[in-house]
Structures are given as C-alpha cells and as structure tokens.
C-alpha positions as CSV (number, residue, x, y, z in Angstrom):
1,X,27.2,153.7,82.4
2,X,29.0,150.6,80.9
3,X,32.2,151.2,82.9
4,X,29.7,151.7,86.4
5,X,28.3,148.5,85.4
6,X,31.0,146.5,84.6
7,X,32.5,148.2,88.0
8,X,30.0,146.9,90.1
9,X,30.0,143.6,88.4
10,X,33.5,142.8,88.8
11,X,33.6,142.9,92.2
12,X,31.2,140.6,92.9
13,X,32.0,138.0,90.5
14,X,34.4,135.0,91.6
15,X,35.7,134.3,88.0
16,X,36.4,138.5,86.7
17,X,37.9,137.7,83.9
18,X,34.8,135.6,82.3
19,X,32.6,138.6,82.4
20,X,31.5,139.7,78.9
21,X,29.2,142.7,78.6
22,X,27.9,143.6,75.3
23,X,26.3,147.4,75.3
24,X,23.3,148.0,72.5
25,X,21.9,151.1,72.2
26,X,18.5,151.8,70.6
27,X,16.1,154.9,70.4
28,X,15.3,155.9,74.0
29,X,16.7,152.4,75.8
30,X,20.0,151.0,76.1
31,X,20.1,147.1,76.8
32,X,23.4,145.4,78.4
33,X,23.7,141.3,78.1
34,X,25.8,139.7,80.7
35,X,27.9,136.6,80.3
36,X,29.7,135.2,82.8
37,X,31.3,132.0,84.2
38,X,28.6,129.8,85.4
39,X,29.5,129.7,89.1
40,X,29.0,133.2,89.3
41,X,25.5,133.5,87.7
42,X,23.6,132.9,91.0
43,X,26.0,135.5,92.6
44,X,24.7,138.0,90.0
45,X,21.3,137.0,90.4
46,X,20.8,136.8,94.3
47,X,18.3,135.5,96.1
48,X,15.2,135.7,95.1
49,X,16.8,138.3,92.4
50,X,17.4,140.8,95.1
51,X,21.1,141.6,93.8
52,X,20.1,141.7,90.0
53,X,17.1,143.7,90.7
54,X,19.4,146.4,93.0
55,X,21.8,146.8,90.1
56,X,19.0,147.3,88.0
57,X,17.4,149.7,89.9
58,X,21.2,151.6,90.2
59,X,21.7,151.5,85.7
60,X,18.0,153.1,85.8
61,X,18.4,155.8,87.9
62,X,21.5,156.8,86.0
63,X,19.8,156.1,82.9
64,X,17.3,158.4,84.0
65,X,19.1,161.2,84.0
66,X,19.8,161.5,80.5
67,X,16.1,160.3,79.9
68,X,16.9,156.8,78.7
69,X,16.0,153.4,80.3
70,X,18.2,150.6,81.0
71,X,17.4,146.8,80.3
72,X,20.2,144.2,81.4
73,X,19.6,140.6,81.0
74,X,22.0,137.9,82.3
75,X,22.7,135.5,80.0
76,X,22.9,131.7,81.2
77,X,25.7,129.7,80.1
78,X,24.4,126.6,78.2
C-alpha cells in the first residue's frame, strides 16, 4: 500500500523529490506521515480537503481488504 501511496503522491506534487513518507504499523491500523516541500502541502490537501480526503478514502478501501485501517496525516513544514 506504501508504493500505491507514494504513487499517487508523486504525481501530484510539484517538488517529488521532497516527499518523505514514513509507514508505522500497529495492531489492526497502519498510519503513514507525509512530509513534503511546503508549496505542495495545499496541493495535497485540496480544497476544502477534497484531494486528501479522496486519497484517504482510496488507502482505506485497500486497507480494508486485509481488514486493517489506514490513518495518513500530512505533516506541515514549520
């Protein structure tokens, strides 16, 4: 699921190569933390988090499969 992700991410970012994803698997939920370059973190989010929430929606339903959830949080650059 972290190559999918990281798929889908890359192509929409301006700045590829600043895109860090860190994978942490726990009991029955997997959470993925994205860093990127901060142009691109309003790119990832969307507006009105419509383009976060679709990707989202995408890790869970292939999470759900294997009966796991997915949790990814974008990490703002300080």
């Amino acid at each position: 699921m972290k190559t999918l992700l990281l798929h889908i991410l890359r192509e929409l970012l301006q700045h590829p190569e600043a895109l860090e994803l860190t994978e942490a698997v726990g009991g029955s939920t997997t959470y993925y933390e994205v860093r990127c370059h901060p142009d691109d973190v309003g790119i990832v989010i969307g507006k009105n988090g419509k383009t976060i929430s679709a990707i989202r929606v995408l890790i869970n339903s292939v999470a759900g499969r294997d009966e796991r959830k997915a949790v990814l949080e974008i990490i703002e650059p300080d």
